[in-house]
MARKOL-249810 format. One record per residue: x, y, z of N, C-alpha, C, CB in turn; residue number from 1; residue in three letters. Coordinates in nm, 4 decimals. Each point is the difference from the previous one (the first is absolute). Glycine has a CB too. Layout:
! MARKOL-249810
PT/X/Y/Z/X/Y/Z/X/Y/Z/X/Y/Z/NUM/ALA .
...
This chain:
! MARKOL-249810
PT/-0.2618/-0.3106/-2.6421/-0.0438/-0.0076/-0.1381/0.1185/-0.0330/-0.0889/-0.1849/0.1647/0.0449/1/UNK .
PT/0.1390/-0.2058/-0.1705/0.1382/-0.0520/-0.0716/-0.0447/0.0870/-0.1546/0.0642/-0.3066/0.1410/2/UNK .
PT/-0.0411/0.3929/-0.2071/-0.0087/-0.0007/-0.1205/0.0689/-0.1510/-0.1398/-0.0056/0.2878/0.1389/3/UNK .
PT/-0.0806/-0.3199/-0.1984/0.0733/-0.1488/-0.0683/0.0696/0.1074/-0.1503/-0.2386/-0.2866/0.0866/4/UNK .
PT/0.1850/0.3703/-0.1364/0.0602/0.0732/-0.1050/0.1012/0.0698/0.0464/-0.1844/0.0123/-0.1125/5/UNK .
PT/0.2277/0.0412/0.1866/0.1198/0.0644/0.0666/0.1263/-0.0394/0.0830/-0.1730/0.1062/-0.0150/6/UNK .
PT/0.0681/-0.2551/0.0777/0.1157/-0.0321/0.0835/0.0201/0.0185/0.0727/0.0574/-0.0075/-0.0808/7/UNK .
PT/-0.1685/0.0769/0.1518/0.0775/0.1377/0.1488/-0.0651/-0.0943/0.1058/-0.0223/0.3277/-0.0881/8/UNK .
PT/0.0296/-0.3166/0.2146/-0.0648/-0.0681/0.1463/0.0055/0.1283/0.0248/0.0740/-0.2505/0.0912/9/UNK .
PT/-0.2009/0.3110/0.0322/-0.0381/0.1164/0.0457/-0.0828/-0.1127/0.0980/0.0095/0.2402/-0.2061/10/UNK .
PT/0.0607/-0.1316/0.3597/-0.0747/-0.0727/0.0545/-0.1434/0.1014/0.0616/0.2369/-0.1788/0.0409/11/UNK .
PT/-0.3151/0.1133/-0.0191/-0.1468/0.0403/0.0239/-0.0779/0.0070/0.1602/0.0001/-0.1142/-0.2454/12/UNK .
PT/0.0666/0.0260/0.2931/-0.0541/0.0388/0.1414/0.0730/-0.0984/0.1207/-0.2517/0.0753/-0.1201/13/UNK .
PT/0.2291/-0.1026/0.2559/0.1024/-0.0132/0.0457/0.0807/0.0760/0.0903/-0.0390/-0.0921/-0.1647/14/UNK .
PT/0.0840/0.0708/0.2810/0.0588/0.0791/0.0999/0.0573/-0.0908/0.0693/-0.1396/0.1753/0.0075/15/UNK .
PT/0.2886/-0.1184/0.0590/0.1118/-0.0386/0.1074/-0.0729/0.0776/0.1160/0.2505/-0.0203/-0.1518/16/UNK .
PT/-0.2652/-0.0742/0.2680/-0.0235/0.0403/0.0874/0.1254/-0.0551/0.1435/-0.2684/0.0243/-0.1496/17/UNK .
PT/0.2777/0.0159/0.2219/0.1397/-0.0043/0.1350/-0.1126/0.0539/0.1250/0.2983/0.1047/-0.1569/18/UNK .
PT/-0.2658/-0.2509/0.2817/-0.0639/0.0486/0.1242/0.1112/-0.0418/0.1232/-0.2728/-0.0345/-0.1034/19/UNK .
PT/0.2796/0.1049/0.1498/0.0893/-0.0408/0.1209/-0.0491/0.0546/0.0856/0.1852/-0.0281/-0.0799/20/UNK .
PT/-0.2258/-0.0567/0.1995/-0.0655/-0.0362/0.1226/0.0523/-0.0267/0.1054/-0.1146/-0.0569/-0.1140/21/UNK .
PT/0.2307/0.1400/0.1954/0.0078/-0.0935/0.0873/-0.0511/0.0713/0.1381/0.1946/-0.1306/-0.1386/22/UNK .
PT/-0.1486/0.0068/0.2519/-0.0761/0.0562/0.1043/0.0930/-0.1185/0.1273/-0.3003/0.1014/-0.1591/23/UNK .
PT/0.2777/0.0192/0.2839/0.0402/-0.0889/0.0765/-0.0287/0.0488/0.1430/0.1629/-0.0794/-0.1734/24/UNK .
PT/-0.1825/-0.0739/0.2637/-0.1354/0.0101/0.0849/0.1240/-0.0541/0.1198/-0.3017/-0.0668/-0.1719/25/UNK .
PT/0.2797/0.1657/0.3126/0.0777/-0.1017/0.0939/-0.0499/0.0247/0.1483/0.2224/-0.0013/-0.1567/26/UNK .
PT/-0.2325/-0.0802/0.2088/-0.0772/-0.0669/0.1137/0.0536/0.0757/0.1160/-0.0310/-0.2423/-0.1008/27/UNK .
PT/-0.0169/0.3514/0.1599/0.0004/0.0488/0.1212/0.0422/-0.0496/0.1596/-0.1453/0.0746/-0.1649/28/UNK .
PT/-0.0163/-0.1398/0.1236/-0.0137/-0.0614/0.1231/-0.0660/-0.1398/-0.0359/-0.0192/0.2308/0.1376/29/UNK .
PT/-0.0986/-0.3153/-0.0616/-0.0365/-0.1064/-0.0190/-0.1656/0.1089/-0.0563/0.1874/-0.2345/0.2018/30/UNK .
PT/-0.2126/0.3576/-0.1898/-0.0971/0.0740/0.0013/-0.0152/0.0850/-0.1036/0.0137/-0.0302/0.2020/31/UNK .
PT/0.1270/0.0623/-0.2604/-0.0085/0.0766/-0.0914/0.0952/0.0511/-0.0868/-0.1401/0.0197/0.1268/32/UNK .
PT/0.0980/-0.0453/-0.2767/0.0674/-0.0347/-0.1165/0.0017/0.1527/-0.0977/-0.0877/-0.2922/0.0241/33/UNK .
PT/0.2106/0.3308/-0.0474/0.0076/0.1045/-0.0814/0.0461/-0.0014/-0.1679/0.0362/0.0760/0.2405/34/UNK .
PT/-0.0989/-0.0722/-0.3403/0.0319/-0.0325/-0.1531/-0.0048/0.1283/-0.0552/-0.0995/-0.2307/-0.0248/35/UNK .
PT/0.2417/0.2201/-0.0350/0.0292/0.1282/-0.0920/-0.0149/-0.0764/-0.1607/0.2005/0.1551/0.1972/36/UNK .
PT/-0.2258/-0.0237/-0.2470/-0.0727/-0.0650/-0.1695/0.0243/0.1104/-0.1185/-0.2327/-0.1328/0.1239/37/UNK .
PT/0.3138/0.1023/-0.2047/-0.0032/0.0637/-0.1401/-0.0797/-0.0671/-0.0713/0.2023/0.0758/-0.0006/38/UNK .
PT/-0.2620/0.0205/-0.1158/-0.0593/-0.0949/-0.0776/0.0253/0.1376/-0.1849/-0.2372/-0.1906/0.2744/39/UNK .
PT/0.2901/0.1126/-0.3512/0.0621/0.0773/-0.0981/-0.0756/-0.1066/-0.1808/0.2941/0.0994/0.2273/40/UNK .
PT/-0.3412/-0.0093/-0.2695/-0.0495/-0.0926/-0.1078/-0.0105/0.1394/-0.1324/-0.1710/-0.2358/0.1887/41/UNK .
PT/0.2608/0.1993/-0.2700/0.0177/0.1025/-0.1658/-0.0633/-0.1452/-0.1032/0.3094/0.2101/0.0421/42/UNK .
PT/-0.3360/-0.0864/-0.1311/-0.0734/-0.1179/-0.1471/0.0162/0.1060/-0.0904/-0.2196/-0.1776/0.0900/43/UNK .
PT/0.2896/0.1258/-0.1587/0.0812/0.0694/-0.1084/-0.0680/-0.0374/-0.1336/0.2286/-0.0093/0.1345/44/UNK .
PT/-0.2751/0.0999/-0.2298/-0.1059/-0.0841/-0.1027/0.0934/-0.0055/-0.1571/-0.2777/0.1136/0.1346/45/UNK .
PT/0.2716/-0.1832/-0.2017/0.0642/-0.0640/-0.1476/-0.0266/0.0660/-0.0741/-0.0071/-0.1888/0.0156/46/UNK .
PT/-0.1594/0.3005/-0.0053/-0.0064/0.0853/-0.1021/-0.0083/0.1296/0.0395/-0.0874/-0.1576/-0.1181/47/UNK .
PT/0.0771/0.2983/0.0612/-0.0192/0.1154/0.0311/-0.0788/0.0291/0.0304/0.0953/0.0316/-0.0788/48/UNK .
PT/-0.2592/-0.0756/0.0610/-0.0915/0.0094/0.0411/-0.0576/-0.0235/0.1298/0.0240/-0.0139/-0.1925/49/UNK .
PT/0.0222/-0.0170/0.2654/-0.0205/0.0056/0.1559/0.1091/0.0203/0.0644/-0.1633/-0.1350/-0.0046/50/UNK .
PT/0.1657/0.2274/0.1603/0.0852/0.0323/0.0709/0.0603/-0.0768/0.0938/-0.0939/0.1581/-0.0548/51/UNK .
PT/0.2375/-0.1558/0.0600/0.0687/-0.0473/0.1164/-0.0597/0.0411/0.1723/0.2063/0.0194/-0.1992/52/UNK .
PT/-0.2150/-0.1408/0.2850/-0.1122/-0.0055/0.0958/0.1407/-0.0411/0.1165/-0.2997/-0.0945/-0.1564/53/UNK .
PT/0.3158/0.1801/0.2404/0.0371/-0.0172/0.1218/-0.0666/-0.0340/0.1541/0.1151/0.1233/-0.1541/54/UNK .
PT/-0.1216/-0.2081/0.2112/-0.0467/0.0108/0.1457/0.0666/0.0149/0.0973/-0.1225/-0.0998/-0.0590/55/UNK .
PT/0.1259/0.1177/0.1756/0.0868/-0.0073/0.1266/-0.0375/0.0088/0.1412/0.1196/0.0815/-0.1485/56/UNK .
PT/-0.1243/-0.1512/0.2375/-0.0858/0.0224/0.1273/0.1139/-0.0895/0.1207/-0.3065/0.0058/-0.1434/57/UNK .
PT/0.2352/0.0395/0.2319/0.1392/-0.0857/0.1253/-0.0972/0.0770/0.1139/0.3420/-0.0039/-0.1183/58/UNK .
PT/-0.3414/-0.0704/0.2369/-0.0044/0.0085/0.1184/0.0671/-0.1082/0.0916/-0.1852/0.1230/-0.0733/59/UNK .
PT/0.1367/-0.0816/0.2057/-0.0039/-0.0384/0.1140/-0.1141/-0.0779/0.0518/0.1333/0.1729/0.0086/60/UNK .
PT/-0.1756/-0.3396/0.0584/-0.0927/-0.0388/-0.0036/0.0484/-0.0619/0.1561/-0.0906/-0.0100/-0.2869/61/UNK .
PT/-0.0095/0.1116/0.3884/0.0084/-0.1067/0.1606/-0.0902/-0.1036/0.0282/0.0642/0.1849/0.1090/62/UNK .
PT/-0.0572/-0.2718/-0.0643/-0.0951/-0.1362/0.0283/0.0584/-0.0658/0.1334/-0.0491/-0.0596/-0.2722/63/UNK .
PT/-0.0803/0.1032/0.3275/0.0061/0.0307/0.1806/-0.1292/-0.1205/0.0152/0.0729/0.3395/0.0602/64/UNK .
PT/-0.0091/-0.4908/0.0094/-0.0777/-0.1205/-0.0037/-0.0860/0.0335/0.1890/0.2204/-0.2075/-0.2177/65/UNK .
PT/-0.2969/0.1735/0.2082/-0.0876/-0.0037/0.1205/-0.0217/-0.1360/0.0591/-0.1106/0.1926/-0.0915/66/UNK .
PT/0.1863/-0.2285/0.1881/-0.0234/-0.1784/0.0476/-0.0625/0.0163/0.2019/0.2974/-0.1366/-0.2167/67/UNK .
């Protein structure tokens, strides 16, 4: 928002958000593939009216091919 009699900028809505993802997958065998995984995502908001939002999750993922 901008007040034009005052002069002021206020800002009104709007959020910084940051995700970092990484992950990494490595080959066993010709049979079977193991992937490790973060997954990290904050959203940070511009006004007071809504809360700062954290996520966070990570595993282990096996993938066992059948030929």
């Amino acid at each position: 928002s901008h007040f034009i009699d005052q002069d002021l900028t206020r800002t009104s809505r709007g959020a910084t958000t940051l995700r970092i993802a990484p992950n990494i997958e490595y080959q066993y065998n010709k049979n079977l593939t193991l992937r490790l995984f973060y997954d990290y995502n904050l959203t940070n908001p511009k006004t007071s009216q809504q809360f700062k939002t954290i996520s966070q999750r990570g595993g282990i993922t096996f993938r066992f091919l059948l030929n």
